[in-house]
N, C-alpha and C positions, 0 to 999 in steps of 0.2 A: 391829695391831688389825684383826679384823673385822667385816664389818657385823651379824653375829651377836651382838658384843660393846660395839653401841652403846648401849644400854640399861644393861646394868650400869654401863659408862661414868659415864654421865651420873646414875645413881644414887649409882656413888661419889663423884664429885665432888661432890655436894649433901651427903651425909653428910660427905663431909670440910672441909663449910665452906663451899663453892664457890656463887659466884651466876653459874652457869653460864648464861647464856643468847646466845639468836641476837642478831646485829643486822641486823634487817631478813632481805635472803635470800642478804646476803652474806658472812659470817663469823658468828662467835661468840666468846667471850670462857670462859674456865675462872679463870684465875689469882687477882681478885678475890675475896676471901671476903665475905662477908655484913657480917661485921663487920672492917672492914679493920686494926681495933687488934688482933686475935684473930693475932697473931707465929704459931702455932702451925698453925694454920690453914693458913695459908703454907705450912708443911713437909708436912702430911699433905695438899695441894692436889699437891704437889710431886711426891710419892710416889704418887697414885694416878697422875697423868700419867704419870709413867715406867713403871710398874707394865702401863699399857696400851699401852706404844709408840705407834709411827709411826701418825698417824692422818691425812694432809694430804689423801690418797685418798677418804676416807669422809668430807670436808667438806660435801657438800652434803646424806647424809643424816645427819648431826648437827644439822645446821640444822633439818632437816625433822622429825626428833623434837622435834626443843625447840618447835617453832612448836608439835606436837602437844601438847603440854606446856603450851601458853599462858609459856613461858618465853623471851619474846623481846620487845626492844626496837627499835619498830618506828622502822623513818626517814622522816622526814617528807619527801615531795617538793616537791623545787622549783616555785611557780610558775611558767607558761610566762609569760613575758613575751614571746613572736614576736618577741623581737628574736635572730638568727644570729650 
């Protein structure tokens, strides 16, 4: 895949079911459908993946579309407690 092809990407995985989103600013998630009962969903989640190959390169702006996208699940930080 290239970073030409992050967009569509991420458009087909939505159409195919996909609750595509970042976590935080350090990964993302694809595989998950929207509705996890939806068996189906799974295969054509399955298929657009492969459809787009190798993507582990362009991880950090897949991230950065989906934030754009408001589709990301933010993580909550740790209090500091000053204890080392």
């Amino acid at each position: 895949m290239t970073k030409e092809e992050i967009e569509a990407f991420v458009i087909a995985m939505i159409e195919a079911g996909s609750n595509v989103q970042a976590i935080g600013t350090t990964g993302y998630v694809v595989v998950e459908p929207i509705d996890p009962t939806d068996r189906e969903a799974y295969r054509r989640i399955e298929l657009v993946s492969s459809a787009f190959g190798e993507r582990d390169h362009l991880k950090d702006k897949i991230i950065a579309y989906l934030h754009q996208l408001g589709r990301v699940v933010e993580i909550p930080e740790e209090p500091d407690t000053g204890r080392v």
